[in-house]
C-alpha positions in Angstrom: 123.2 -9.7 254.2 126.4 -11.1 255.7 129.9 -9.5 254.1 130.3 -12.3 251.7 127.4 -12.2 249.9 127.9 -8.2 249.9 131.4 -8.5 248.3 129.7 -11.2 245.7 127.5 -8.7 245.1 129.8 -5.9 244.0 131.8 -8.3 242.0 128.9 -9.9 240.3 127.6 -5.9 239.3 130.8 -5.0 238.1 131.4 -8.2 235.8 128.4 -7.9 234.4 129.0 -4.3 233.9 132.3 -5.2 231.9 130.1 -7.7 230.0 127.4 -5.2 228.6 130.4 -2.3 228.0 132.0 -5.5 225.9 128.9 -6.2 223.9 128.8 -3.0 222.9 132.5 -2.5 222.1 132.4 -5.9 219.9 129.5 -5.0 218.0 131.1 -1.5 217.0 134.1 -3.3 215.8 132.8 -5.8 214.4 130.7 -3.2 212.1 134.2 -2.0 211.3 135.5 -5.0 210.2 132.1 -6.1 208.3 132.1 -2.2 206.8 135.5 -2.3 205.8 135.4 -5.6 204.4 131.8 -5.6 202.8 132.2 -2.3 201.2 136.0 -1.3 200.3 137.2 -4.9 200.5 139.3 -7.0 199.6 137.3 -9.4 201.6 139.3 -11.8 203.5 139.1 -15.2 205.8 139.5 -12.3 208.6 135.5 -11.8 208.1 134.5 -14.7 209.3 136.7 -15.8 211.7 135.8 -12.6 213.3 132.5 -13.0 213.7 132.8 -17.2 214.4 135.1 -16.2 217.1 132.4 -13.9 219.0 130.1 -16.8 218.4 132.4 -19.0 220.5 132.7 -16.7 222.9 129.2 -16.2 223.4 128.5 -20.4 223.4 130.7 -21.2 226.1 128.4 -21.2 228.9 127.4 -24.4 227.4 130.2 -26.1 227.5 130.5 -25.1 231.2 130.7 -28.3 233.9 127.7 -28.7 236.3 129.4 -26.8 239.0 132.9 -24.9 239.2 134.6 -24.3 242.5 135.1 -21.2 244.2 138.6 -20.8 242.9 137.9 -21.6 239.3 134.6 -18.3 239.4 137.9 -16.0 241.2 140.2 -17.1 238.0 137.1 -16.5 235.5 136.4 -13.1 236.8 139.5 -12.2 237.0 140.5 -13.2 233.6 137.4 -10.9 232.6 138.4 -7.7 234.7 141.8 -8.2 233.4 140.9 -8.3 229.8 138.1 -5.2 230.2 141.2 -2.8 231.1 142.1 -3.1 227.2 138.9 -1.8 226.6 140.1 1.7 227.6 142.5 1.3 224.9 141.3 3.2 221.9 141.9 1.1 219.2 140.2 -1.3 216.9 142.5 -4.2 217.3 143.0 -4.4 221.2 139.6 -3.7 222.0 138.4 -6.7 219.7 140.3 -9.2 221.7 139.8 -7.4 225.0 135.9 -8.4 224.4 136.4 -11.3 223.2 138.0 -12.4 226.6 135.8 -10.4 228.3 132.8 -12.0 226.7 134.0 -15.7 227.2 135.1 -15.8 230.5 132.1 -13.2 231.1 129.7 -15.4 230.4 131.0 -18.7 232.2 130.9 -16.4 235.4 127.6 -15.2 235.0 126.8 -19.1 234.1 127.6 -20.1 237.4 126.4 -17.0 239.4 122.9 -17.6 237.6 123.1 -21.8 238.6 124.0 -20.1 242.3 121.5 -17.6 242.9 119.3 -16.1 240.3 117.9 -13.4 242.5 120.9 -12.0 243.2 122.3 -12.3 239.7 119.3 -9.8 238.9 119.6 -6.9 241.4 123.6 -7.1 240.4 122.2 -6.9 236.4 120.2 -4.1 237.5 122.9 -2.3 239.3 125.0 -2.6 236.4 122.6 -1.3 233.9 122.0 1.7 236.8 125.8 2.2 236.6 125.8 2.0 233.0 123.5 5.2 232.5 125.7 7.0 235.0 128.7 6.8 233.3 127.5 7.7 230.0 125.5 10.0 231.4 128.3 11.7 233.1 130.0 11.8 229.1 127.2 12.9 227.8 126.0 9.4 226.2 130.0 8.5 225.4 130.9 6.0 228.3 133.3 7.4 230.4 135.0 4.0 231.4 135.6 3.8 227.5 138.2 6.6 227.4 142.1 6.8 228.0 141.7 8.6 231.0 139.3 6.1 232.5 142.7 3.3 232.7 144.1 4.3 235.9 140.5 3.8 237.8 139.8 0.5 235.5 143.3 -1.0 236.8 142.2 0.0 240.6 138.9 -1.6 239.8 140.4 -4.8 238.4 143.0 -4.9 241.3 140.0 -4.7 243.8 138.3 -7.0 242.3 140.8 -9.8 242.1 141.0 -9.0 245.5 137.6 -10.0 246.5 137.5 -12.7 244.1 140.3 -14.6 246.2 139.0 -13.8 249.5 135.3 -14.8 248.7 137.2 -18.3 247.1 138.7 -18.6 250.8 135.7 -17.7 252.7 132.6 -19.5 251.0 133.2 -22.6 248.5 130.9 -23.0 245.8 127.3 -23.0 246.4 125.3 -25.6 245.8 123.2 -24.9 242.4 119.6 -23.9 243.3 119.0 -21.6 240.7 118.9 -22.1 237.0 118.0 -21.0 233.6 116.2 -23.5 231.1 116.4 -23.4 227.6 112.7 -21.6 227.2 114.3 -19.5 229.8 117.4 -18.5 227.9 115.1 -17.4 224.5 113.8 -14.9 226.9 117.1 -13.5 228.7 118.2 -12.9 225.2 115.5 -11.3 224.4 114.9 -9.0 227.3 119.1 -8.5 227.1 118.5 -7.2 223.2 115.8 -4.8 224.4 117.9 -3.5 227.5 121.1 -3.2 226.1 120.1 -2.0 222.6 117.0 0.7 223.6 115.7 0.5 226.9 118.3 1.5 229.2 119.8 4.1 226.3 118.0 7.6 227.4 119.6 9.0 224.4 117.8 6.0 222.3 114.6 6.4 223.9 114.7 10.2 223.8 115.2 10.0 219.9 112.6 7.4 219.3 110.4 9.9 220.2 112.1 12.7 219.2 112.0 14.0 223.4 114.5 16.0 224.9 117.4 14.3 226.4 117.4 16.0 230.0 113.8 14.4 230.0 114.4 10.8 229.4 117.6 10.3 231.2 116.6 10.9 234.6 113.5 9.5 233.9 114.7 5.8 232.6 117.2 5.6 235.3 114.3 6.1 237.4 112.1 3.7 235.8 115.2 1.1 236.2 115.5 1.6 239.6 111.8 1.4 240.5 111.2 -2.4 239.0 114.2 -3.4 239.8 113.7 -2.6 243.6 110.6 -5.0 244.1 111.1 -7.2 241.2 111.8 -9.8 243.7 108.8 -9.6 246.2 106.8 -9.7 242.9 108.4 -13.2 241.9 107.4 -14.7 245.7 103.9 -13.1 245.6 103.2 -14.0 242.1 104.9 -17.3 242.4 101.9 -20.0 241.8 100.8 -17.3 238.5 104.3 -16.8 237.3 103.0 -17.7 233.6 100.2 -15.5 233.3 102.2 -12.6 234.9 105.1 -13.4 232.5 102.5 -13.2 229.7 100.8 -10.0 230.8 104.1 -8.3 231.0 104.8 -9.5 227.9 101.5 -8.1 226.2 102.4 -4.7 228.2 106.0 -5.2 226.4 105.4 -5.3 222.9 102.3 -2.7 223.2 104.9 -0.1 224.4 107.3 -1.0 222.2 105.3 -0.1 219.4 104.0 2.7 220.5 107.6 3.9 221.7 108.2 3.4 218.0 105.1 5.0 215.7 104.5 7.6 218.4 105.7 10.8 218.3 106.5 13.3 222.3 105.4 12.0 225.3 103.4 9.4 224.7 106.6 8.0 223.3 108.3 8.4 226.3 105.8 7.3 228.9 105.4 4.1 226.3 109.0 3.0 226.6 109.4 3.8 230.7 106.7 1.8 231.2 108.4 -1.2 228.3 111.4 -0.7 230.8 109.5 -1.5 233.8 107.8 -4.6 232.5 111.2 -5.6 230.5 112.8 -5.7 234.3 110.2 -7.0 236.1 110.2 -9.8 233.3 113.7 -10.7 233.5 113.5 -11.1 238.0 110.9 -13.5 237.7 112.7 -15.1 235.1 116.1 -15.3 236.9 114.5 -16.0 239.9 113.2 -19.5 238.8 114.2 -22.9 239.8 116.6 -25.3 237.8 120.1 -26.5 238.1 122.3 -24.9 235.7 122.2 -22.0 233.3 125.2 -22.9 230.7 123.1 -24.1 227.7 120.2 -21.2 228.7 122.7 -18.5 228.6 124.6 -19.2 225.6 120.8 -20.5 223.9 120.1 -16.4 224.8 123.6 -14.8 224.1 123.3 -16.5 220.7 120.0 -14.8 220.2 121.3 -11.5 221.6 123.9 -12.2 218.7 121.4 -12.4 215.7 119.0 -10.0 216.8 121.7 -7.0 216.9 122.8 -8.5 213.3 118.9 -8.3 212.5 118.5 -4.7 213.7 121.8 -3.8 212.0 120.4 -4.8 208.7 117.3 -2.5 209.0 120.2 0.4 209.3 122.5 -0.7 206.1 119.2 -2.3 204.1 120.3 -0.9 200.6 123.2 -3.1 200.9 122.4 -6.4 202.9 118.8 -6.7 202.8 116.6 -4.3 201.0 113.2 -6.0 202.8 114.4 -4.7 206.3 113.9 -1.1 205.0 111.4 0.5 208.0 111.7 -2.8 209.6 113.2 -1.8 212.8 110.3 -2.1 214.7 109.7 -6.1 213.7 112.7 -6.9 215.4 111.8 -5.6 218.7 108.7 -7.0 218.1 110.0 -10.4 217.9 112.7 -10.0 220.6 109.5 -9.1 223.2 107.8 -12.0 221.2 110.3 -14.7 222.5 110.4 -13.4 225.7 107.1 -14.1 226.1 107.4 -17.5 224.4 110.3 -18.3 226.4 108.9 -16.5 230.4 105.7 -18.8 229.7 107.4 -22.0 229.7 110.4 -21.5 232.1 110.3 -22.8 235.2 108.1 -21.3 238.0 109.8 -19.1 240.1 111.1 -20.2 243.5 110.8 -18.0 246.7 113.2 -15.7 247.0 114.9 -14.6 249.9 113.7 -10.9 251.7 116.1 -8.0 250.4 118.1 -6.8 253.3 119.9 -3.1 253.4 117.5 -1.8 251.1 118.4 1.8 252.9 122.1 1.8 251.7 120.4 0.9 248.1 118.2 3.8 248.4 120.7 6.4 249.3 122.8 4.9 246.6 120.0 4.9 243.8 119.3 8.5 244.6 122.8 9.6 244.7 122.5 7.7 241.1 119.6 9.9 240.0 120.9 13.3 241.1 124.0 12.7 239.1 122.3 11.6 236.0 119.9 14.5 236.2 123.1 17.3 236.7 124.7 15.8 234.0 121.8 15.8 231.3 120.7 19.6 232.6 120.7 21.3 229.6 123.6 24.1 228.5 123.2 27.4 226.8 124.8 28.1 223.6 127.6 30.0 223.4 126.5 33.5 221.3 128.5 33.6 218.0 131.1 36.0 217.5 130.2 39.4 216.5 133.0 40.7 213.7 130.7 40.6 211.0 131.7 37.6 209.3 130.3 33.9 210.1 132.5 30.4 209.5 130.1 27.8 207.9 131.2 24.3 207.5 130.5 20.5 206.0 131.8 17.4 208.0 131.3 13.8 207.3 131.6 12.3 210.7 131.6 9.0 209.8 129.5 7.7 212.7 132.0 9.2 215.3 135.2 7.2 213.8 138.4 7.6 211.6 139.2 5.4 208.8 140.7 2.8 210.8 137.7 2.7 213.7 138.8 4.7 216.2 136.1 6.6 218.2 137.1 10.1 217.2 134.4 12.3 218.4 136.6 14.0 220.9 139.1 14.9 218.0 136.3 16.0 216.1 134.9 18.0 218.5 138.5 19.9 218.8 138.3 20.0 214.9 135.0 22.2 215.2 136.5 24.5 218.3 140.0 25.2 216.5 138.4 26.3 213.3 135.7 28.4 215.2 133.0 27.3 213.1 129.5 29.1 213.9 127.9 26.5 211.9 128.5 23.3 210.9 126.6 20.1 208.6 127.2 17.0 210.1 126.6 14.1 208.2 125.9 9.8 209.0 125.1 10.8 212.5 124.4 8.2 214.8 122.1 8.6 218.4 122.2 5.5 220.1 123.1 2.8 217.5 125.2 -0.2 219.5 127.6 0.0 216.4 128.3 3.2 217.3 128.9 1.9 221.2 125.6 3.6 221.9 126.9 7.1 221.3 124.8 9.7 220.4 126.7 12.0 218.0 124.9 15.7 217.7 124.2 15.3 221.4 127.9 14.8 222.2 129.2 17.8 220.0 126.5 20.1 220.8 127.4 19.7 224.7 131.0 19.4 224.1 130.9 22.7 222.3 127.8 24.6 223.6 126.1 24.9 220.6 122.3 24.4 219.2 121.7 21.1 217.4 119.2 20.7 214.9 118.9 16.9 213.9 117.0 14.7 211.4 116.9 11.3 212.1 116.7 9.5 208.8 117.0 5.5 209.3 115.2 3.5 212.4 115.2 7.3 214.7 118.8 6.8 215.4 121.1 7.5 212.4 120.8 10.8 210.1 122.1 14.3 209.6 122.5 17.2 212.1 123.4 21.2 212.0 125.2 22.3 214.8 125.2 26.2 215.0 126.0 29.2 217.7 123.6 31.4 219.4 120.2 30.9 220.7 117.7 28.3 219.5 116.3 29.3 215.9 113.4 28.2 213.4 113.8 24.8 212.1 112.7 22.6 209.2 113.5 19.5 208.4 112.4 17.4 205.2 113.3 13.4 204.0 114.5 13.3 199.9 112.9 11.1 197.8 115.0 7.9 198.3 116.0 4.8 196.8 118.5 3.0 198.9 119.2 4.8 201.9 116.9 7.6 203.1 118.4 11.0 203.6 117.0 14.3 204.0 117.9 18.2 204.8 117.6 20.3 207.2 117.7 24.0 207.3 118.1 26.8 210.2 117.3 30.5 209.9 120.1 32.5 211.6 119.8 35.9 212.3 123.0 38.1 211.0 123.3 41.6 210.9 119.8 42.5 210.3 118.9 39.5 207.6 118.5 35.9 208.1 120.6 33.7 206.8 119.0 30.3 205.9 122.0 27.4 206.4 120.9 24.1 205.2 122.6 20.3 205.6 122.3 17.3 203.4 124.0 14.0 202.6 123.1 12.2 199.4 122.7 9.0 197.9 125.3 6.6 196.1 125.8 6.0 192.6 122.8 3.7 192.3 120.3 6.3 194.1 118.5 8.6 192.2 120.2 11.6 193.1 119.1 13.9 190.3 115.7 13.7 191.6 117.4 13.9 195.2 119.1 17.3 194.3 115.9 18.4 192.5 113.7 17.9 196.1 116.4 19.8 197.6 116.5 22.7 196.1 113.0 22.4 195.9 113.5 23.1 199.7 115.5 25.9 200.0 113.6 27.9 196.8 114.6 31.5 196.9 115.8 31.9 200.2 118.8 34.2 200.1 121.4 34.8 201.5 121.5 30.9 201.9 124.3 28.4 202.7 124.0 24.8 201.5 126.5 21.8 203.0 126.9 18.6 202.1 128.3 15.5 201.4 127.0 15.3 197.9 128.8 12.1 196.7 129.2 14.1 193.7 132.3 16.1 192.2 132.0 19.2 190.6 131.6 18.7 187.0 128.8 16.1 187.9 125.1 16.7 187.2 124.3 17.1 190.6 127.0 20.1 191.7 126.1 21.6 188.0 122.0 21.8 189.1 123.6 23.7 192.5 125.0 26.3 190.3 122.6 26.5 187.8 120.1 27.4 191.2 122.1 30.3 191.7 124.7 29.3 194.1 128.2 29.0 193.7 131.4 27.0 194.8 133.8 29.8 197.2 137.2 28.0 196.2 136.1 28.6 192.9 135.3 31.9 193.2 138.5 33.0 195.3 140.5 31.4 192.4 141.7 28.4 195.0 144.5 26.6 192.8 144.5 23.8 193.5 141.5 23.3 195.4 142.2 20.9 198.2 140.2 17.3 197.7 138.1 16.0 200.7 137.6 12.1 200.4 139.2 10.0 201.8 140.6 11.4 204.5 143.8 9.6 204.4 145.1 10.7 200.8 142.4 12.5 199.0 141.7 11.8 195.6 138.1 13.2 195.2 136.1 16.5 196.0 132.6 16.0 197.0 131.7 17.8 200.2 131.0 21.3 199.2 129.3 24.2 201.0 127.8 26.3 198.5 126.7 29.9 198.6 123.8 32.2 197.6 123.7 35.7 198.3 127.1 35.4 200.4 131.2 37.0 199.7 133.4 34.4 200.4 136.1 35.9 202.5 138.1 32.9 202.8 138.0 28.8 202.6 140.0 25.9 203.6 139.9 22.4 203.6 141.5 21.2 207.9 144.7 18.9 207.1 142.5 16.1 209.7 142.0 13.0 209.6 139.8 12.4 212.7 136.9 10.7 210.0 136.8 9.3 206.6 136.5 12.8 205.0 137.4 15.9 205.5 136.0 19.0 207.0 135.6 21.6 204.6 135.1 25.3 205.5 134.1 28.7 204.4 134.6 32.4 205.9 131.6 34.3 204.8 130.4 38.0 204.9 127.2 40.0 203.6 127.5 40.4 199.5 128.0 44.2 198.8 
């Protein structure tokens, strides 16, 4: 491998790095945007121009010329490493327009790297979905080149970059095209790049799928990456006169895994989706490794598919409000993204011969450096023990998915939220574990490590939204239960603490909106918790107190601590910014309120409320 191809190489993995790091950043703002607009309105022209502009972004490939010279692919990816340094930026606004550019001149770089060599466009994909998991790995599923402090190494990187750009411009013009990516071909590189960047190469998604611990499934799907990535090209040469009936038989191997990733519960779950990786992988280097000449109109045919699945799989999330028939449908659209990758693999083009891989050694070293990192950095953590005065801090928090009113990702000022207030127990509530509108972040795991506490979590909608406890101490009994549910499912959870020779029984719930049947929601939940006392119960209730729902809490025995200290006024909670409503409560049974406060923060849409509690005399 001579040192131009190596330095195409590294630029190649890192642009198409900043391309899946900018899909995932556009999609959590555009849910911001779409959220704001949809729900608290006033909607405005901003909501589709928004979205139309992604879409442009994303088409361009097909606008692109049959070939570009070596100077015009060093001003594209230059224009995209410049733009992914705003990305680091945390704020809605910037990082919009940073992935916009990203995105668009993304995508007519990878357009012509594709039309180049296809091969090599594929082990660089592979490297950068291998880099991917190590940096969120190393923030514990929150992408480390995603923060503040990540902009002095993201302006080095872009400097480099540019560098090589120019010198590989002067050194080697243009390659002839020799590669390619038909139409047929681009239905299935959108697929295959739905089911990578959305599931497959998320261990936090895959470990919640089915419901498998974290330090499990990270190591293991970087492994799983690595390993069909490595001979993913000898496959394509050996296989190359049955290149359809592989592509099919991956396929079949695909969607079966898939769905039992999906409706299978502990390892079976696991081993489903690692082996779903392999064949996604293996797919895509036979697919990029076929013959053609040019891979604009393929691309953006796929990108634009990438686009409506992720809208697709983002209805089957907010159903109650966009389209009630994708409630429980999560698992159709992966079905039909691994259905049009084996539509489009069977009739793309045949794949060429490949050339050998050379320094596969320096690979190896690097891949295991890879793995030995990921695994450190999932290891599991031991709780810190609570503190032993006597008295326990129980809370409510509505996270909001991670973000503050306005879309930033807060989770780090959350987390500093939960340490100030040294909270021994906490309700978290609209949790996410892996959504992509969430940039792939999952939530409980992020706070738990942050803070070295226990996590118990109840995934409610498509195994990666839902509620959470968070508490101090060692692991405890657990039960979880879903409420009977008309528009959004919800559910509760509960945790039996030992404390001071009883157990205290701390249960977390969010409930329905106005149109949901809460009545009957608060009538399964207390159903839940029965006698149990002492017992603490934290929500967001979407109810106030004078409301039916708050006055069946009381009537069960338990009762409001602001009320009880004689709180005047008692501080409001929603939103955030401006309160103007109570309705996240933590409620107490066989407990004497020392003390309760409502944190002037506005690190979510609501705000935290908390409780000092000791043993009733």
């Amino acid at each position: 491998m001579n040192s131009v191809r190596v330095r195409r190489m590294i630029e190649t993995a890192s642009i198409v790095l900043f391309f899946l790091q900018a899909l995932r950043v556009i999609f959590s703002v555009l849910f911001g945007i779409i959220y704001d607009q949809v729900f608290e309105g006033p909607m405005d022209a901003w909501l589709v121009i928004s979205v139309l502009l992604v879409l442009g972004a994303l088409l361009a490939p097909a606008a692109l010329p049959g070939g570009l010279s070596a100077r015009s692919v060093a001003v594209l990816a230059a224009a995209a490493v410049l733009a992914r340094v705003a990305l680091c930026v945390n704020d809605a606004g910037v990082r919009y327009w940073g992935a916009v550019v990203v995105l668009l001149a993304g995508g007519l770089y990878l357009a012509c790297r594709l039309s180049q060599d296809g091969r090599m466009t594929f082990v660089a994909l592979a490297a950068a979905l291998a880099a991917d998991q190590v940096l969120r790995a190393l923030g514990q599923t929150y992408d480390l080149g995603l923060r503040a402090a990540w902009l002095p190494v993201q302006i080095v990187w872009a400097v480099g970059l540019i560098g090589i750009g120019w010198r590989i411009a002067k050194e080697d013009d243009q390659a002839a095209a020799r590669a390619g990516l038909s139409m047929a071909g681009g239905l299935a590189f959108g697929g295959l790049l739905f089911l990578e960047v959305s599931l497959l190469s998320l261990p936090n998604a895959v470990a919640r799928w089915g419901e498998n611990p974290y330090a499990l499934a990270a190591p293991l799907v970087f492994a799983a990456t690595i390993a069909a990535a490595w001979d993913a090209g000898r496959v394509a040469r050996r296989m190359a006169a049955h290149a359809t009936s592989l592509r099919i038989v991956l396929a079949v191997i695909l969607i079966t895994c898939l769905l039992v990733g999906y409706f299978v519960n502990g390892p079976v779950s696991l081993l489903a989706l690692l082996l779903a990786q392999m064949a996604a992988l293996l797919s895509l280097g036979m697919l990029l490794s076929g013959s053609g000449r040019g891979a604009g109109r393929g691309l953006a045919l796929g990108l634009v598919l990438f686009l409506l699945l992720n809208f697709l799989n983002a209805f089957a999330f907010t159903y109650p409000y966009v389209l009630p028939a994708m409630r429980g449908m999560g698992w159709a659209v992966y079905l039909a993204a691994a259905a049009l990758t084996a539509l489009g693999g069977a009739a793309a083009d045949r794949s060429q011969a490949a050339e050998p891989d050379a320094r596969r050694l320096p690979a190896a070293i690097m891949a295991a450096i890879g793995l030995v990192i990921v695994a450190a950095a999932a290891w599991p953590v031991r709780s810190d023990p609570r503190a032993g005065d006597g008295s326990l801090r129980l809370a409510t928090y509505n996270m909001h998915y991670g973000d503050d009113d306005v879309w930033h990702l807060t989770l780090e000022e959350q987390a500093r939220l939960i340490e100030d207030n040294q909270l021994d127990v906490v309700a978290l509530q609209e949790v996410d574990a892996g959504r992509l509108t969430s940039y792939a972040v999952d939530d409980a795991h992020y706070l738990a490590r942050r803070l070295r506490m226990n996590v118990a979590y109840l995934p409610t909608v498509e195994h990666l939204t839902g509620i959470a406890v968070l508490y101090h101490g060692p692991a405890v009994g657990v039960e979880m239960a879903l409420l009977p549910s008309l528009q959004e499912q919800t559910g509760i959870v509960r945790i039996d603490l030992p404390v001071g020779g009883t157990t205290l029984s701390a249960h977390g719930i969010w409930m329905g909106l106005s149109a949901e049947d809460t009545l009957g929601q608060i009538a399964a939940a207390l159903d839940f918790i029965g006698e149990r006392e002492p017992a603490s119960f934290g929500g967001d209730f979407n109810a106030e107190f004078d409301d039916p729902e708050a006055l069946a809490v009381r009537q069960a025995g338990f009762i409001d601590p602001f009320t009880e200290l004689g709180i005047d006024p008692i501080p409001l909670t929603d939103p955030a910014v401006d309160p103007d409503t109570r309705i996240d409560f933590v409620w107490l049974r066989g407990l004497e309120p020392l003390r309760a406060w409502v944190p002037d923060s506005t690190a979510s849409d609501h705000r935290m409320v908390v409780v000092e509690v000791g043993p009733r005399p």
